[in-house]
N, CA, C and O atoms as a GROMACS GRO file, in nm:
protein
  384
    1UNK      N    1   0.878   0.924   1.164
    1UNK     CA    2   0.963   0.822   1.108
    1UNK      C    3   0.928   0.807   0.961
    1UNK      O    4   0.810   0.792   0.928
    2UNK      N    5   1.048   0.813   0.852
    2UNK     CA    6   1.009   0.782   0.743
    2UNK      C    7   0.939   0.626   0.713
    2UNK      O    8   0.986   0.530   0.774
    3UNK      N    9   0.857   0.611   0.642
    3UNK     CA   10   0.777   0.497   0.613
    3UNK      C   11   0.758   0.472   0.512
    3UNK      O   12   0.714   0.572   0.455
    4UNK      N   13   0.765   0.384   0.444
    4UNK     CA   14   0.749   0.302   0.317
    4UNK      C   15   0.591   0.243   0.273
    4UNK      O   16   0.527   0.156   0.332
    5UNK      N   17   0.558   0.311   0.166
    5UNK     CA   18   0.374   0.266   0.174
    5UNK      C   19   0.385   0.219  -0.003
    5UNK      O   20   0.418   0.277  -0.107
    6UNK      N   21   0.333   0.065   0.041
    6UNK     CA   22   0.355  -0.014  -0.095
    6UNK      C   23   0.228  -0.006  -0.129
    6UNK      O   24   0.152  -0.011  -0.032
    7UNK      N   25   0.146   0.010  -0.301
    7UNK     CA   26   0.025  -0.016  -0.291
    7UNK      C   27   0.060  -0.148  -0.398
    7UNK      O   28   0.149  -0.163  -0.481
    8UNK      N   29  -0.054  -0.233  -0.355
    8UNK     CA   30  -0.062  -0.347  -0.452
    8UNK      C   31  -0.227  -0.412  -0.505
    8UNK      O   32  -0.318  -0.449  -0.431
    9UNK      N   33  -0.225  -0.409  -0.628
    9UNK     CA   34  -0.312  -0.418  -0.697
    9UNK      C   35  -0.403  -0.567  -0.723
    9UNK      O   36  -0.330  -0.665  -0.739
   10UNK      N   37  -0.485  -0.582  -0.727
   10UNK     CA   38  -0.587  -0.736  -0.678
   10UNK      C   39  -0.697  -0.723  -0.743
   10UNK      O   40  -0.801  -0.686  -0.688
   11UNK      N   41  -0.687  -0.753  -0.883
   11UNK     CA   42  -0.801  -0.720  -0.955
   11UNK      C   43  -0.904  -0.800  -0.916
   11UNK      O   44  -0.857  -0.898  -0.858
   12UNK      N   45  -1.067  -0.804  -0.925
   12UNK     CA   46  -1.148  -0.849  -0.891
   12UNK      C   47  -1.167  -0.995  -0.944
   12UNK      O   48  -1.164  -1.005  -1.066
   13UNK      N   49  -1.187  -1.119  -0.868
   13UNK     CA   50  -1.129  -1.267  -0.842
   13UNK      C   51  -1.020  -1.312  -0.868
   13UNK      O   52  -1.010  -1.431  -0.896
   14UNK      N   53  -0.905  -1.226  -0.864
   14UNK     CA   54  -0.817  -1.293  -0.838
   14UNK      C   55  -0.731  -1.338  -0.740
   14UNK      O   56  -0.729  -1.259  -0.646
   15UNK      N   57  -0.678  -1.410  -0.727
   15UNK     CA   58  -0.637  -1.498  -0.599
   15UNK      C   59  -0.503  -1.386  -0.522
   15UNK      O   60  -0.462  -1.281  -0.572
   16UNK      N   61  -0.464  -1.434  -0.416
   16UNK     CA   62  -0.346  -1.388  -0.348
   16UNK      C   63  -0.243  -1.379  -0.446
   16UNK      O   64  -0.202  -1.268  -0.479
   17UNK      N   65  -0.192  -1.493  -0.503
   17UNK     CA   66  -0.128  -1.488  -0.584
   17UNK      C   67  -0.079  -1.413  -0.694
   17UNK      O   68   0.039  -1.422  -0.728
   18UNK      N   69  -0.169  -1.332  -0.757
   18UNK     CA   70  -0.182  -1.226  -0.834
   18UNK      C   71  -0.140  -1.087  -0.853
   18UNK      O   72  -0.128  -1.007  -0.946
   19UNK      N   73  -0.122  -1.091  -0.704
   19UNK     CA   74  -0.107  -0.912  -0.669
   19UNK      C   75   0.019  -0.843  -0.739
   19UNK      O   76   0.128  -0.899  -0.740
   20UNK      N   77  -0.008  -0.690  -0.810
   20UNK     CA   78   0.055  -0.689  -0.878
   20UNK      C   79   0.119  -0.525  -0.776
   20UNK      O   80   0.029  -0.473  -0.711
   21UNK      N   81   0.217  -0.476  -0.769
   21UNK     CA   82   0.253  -0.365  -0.765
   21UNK      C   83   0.261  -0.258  -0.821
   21UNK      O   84   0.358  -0.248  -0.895
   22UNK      N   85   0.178  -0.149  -0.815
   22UNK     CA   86   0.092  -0.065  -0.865
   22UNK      C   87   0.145   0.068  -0.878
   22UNK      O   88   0.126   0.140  -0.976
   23UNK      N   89   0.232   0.106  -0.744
   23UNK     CA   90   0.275   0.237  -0.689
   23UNK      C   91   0.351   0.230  -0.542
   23UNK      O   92   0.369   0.136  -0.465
   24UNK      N   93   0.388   0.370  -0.535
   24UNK     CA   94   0.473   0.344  -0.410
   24UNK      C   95   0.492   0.482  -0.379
   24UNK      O   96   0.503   0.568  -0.467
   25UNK      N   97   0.497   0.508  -0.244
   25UNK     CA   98   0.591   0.632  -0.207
   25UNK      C   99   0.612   0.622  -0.072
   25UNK      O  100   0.550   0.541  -0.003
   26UNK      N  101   0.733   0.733  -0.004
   26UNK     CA  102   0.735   0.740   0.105
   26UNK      C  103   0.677   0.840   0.167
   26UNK      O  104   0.665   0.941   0.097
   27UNK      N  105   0.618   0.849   0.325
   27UNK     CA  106   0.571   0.928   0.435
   27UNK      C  107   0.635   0.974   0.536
   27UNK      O  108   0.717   0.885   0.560
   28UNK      N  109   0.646   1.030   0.587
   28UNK     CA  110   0.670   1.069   0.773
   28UNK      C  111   0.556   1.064   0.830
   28UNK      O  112   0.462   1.143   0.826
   29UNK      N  113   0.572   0.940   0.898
   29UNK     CA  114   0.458   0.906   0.998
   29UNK      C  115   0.520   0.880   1.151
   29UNK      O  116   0.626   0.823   1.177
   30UNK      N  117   0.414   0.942   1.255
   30UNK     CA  118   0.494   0.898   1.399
   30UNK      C  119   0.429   0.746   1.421
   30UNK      O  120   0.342   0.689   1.355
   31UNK      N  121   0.509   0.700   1.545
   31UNK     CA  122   0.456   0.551   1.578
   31UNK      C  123   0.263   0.557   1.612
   31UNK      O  124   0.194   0.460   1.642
   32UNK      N  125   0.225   0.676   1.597
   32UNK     CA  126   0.071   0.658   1.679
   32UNK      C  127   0.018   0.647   1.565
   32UNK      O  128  -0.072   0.564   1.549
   33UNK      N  129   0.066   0.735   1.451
   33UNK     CA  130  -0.019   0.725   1.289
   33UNK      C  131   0.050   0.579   1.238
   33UNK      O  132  -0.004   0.560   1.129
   34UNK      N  133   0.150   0.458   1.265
   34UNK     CA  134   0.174   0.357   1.203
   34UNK      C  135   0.072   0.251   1.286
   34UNK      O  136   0.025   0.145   1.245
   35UNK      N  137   0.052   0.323   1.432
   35UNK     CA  138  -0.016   0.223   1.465
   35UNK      C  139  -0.206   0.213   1.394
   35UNK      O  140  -0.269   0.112   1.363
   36UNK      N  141  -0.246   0.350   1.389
   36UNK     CA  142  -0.390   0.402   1.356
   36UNK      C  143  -0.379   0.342   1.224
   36UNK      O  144  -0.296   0.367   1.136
   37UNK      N  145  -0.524   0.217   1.224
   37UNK     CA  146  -0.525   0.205   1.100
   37UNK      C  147  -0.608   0.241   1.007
   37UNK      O  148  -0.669   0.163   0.934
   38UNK      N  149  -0.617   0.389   1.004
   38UNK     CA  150  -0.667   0.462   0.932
   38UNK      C  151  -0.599   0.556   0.879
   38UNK      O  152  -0.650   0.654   0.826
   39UNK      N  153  -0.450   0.530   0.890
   39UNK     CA  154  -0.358   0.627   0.908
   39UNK      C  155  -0.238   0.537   0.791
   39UNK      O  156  -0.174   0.437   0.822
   40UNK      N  157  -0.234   0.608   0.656
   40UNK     CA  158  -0.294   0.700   0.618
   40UNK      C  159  -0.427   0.672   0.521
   40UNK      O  160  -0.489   0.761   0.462
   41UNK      N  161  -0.456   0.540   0.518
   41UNK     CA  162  -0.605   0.529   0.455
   41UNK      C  163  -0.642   0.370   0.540
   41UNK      O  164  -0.584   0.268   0.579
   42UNK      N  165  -0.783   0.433   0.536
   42UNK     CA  166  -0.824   0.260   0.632
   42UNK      C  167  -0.913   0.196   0.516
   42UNK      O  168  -0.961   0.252   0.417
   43UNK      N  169  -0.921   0.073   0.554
   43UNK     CA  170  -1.021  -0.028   0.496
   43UNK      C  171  -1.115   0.010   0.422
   43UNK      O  172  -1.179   0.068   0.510
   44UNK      N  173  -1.204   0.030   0.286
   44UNK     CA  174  -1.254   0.071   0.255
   44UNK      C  175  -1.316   0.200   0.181
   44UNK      O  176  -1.426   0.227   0.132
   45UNK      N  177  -1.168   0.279   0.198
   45UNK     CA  178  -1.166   0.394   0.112
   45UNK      C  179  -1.160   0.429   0.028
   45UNK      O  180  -1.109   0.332  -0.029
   46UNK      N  181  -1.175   0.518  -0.062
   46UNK     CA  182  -1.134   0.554  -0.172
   46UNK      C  183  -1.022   0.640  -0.204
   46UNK      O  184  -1.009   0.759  -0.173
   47UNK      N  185  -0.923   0.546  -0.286
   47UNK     CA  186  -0.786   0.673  -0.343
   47UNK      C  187  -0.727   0.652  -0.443
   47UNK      O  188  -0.720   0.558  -0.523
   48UNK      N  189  -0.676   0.763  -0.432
   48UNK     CA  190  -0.616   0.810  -0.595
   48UNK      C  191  -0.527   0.825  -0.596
   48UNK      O  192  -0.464   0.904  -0.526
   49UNK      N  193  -0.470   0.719  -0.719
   49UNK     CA  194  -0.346   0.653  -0.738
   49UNK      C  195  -0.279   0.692  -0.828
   49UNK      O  196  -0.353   0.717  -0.924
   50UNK      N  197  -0.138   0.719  -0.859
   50UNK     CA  198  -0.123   0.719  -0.996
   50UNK      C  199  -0.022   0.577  -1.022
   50UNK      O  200   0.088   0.559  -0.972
   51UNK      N  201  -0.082   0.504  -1.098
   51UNK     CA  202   0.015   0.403  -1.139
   51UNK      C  203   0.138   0.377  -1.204
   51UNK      O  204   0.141   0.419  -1.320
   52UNK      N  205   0.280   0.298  -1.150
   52UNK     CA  206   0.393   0.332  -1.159
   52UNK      C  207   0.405   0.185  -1.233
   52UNK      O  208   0.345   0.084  -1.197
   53UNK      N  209   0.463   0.191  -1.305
   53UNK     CA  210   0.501   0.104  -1.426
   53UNK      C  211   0.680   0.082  -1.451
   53UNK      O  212   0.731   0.167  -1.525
   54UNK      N  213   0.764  -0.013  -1.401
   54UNK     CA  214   0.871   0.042  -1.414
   54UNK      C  215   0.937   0.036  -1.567
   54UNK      O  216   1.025   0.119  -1.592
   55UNK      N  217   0.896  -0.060  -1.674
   55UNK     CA  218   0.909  -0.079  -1.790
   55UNK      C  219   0.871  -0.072  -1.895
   55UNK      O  220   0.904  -0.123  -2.002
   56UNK      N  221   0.724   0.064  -1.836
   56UNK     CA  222   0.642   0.115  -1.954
   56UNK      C  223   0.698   0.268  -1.961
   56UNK      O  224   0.732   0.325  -1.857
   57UNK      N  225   0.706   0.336  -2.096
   57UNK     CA  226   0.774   0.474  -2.141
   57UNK      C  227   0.647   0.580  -2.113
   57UNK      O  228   0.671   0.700  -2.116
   58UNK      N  229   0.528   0.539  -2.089
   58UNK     CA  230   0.440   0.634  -2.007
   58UNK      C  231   0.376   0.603  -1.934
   58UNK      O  232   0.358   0.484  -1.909
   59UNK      N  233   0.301   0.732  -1.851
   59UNK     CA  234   0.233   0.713  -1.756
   59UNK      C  235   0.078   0.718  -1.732
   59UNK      O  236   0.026   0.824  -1.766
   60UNK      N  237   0.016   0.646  -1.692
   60UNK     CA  238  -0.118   0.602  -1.702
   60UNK      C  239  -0.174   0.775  -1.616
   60UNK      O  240  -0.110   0.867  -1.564
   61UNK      N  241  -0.265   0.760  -1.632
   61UNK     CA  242  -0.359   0.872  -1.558
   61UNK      C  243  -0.392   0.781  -1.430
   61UNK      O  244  -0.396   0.658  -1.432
   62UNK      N  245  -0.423   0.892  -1.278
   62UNK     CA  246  -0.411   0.891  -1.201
   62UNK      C  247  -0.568   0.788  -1.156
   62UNK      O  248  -0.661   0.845  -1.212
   63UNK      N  249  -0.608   0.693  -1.096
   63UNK     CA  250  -0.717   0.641  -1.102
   63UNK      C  251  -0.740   0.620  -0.984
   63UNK      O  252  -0.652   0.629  -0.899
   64UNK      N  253  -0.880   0.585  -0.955
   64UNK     CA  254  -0.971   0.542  -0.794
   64UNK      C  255  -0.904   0.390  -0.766
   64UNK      O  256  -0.900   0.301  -0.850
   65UNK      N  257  -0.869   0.384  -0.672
   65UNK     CA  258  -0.901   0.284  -0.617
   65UNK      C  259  -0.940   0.224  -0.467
   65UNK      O  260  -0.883   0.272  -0.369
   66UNK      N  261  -1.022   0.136  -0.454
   66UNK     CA  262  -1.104   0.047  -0.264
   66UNK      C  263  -0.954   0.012  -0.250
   66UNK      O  264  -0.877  -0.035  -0.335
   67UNK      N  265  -0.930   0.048  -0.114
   67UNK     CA  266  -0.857  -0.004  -0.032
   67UNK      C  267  -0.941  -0.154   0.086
   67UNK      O  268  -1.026  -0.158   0.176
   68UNK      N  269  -0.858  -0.247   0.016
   68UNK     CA  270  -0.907  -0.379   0.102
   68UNK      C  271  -0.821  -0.436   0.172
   68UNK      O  272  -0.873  -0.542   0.208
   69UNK      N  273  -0.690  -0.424   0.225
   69UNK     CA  274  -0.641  -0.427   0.335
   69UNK      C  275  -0.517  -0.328   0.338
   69UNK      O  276  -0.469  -0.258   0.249
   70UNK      N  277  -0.483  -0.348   0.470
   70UNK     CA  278  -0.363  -0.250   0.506
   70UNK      C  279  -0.286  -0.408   0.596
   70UNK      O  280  -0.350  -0.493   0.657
   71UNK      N  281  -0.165  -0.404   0.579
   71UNK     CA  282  -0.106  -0.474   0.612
   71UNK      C  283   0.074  -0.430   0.671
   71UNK      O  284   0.159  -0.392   0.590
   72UNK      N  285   0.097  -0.441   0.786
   72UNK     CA  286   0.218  -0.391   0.813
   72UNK      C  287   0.333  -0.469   0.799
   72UNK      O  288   0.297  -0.576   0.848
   73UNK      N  289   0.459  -0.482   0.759
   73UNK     CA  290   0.508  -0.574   0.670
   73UNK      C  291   0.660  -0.549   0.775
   73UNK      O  292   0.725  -0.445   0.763
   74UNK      N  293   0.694  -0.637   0.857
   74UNK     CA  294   0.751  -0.634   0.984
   74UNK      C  295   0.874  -0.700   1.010
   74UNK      O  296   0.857  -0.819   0.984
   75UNK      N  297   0.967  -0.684   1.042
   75UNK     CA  298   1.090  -0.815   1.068
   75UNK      C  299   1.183  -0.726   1.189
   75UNK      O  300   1.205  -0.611   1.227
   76UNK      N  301   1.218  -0.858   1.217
   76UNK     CA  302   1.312  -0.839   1.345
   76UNK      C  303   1.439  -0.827   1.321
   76UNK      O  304   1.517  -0.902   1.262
   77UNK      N  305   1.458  -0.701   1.383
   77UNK     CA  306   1.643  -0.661   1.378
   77UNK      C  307   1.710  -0.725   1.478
   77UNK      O  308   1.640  -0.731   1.579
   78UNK      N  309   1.807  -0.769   1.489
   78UNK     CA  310   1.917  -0.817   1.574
   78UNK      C  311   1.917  -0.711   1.656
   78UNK      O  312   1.890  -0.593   1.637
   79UNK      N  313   1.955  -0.781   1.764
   79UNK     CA  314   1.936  -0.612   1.902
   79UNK      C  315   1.852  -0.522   1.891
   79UNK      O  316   1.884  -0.428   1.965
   80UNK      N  317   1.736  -0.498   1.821
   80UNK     CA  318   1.647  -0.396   1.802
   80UNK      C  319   1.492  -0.431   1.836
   80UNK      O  320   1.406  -0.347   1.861
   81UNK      N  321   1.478  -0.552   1.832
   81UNK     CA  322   1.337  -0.598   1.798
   81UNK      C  323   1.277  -0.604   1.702
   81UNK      O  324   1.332  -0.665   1.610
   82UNK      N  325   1.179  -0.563   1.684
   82UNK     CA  326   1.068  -0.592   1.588
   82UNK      C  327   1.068  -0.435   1.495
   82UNK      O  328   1.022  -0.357   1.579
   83UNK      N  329   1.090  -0.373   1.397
   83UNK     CA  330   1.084  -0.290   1.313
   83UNK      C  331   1.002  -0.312   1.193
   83UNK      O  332   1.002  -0.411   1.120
   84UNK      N  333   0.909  -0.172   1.182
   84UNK     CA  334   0.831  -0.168   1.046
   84UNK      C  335   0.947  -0.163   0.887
   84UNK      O  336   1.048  -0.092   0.884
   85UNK      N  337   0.909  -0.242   0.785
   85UNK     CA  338   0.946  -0.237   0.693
   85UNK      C  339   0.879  -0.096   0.572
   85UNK      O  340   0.922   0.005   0.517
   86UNK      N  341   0.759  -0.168   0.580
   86UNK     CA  342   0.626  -0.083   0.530
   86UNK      C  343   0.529  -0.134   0.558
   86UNK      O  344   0.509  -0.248   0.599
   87UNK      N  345   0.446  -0.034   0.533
   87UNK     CA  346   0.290  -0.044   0.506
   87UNK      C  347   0.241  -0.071   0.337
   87UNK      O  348   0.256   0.009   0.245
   88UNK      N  349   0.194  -0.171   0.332
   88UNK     CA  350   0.121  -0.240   0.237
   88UNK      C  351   0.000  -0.218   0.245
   88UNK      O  352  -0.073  -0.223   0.344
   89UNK      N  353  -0.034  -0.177   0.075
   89UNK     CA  354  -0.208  -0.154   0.120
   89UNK      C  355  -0.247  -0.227  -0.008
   89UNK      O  356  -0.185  -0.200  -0.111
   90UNK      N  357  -0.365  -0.337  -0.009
   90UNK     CA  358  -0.416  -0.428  -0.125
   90UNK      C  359  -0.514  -0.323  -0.143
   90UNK      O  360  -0.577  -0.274  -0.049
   91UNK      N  361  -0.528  -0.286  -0.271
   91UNK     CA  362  -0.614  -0.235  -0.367
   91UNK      C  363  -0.659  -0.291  -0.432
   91UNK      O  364  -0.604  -0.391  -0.477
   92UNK      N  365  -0.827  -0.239  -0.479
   92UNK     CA  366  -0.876  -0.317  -0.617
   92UNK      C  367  -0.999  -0.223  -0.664
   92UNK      O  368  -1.070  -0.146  -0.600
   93UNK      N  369  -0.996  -0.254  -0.781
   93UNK     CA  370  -1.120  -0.150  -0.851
   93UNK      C  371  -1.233  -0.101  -0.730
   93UNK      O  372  -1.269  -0.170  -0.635
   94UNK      N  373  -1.279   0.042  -0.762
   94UNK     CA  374  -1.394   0.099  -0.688
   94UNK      C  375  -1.487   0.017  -0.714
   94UNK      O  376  -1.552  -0.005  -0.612
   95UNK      N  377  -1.522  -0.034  -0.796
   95UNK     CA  378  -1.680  -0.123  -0.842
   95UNK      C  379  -1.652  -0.280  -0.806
   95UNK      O  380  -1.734  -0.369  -0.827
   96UNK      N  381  -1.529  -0.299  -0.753
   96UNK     CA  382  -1.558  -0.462  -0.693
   96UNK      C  383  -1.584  -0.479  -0.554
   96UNK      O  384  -1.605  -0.592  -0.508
   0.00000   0.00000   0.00000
């Protein structure tokens, strides 16, 4: 199933509030890899990002970042049930 994987950015003390959107792309994932949450990065990893800017004329170099949550981002269809939107993953610097 195609899947939607948002990353969002949480610099070190800042609140919920803050989170900024960083990057994005889509996957083909089956329901066993949406359920695995390690699938496609779990809690605590390290990855490499390249940051997407929609109103800047270049592009940053590709950087590390801790994955500190994964979050599945969910709503209910009429006659369908419950359907994934995306996968959200909060990022923040390797050194926080």
């Amino acid at each position: 199933m195609e899947t939607n994987i948002i990353y969002k950015y949480r610099a070190p003390e800042a609140s919920w509030d803050e989170l900024s959107t960083i990057s994005y792309k889509t996957m083909d994932l089956t329901s066993d890899e949406v359920s695995n949450p390690t699938v496609p990065h779990g809690v605590g990893e390290i990855i490499l990002l390249q940051p997407w800017y929609p109103f800047q004329d270049h592009a940053e170099e590709p950087q590390d970042y801790r994955v500190l949550e994964r979050l599945p981002w969910m709503r209910k269809v009429e006659d369908h049930g419950i359907s994934l939107i995306a996968l959200v993953f909060i990022v923040t610097d390797t050194d926080a």
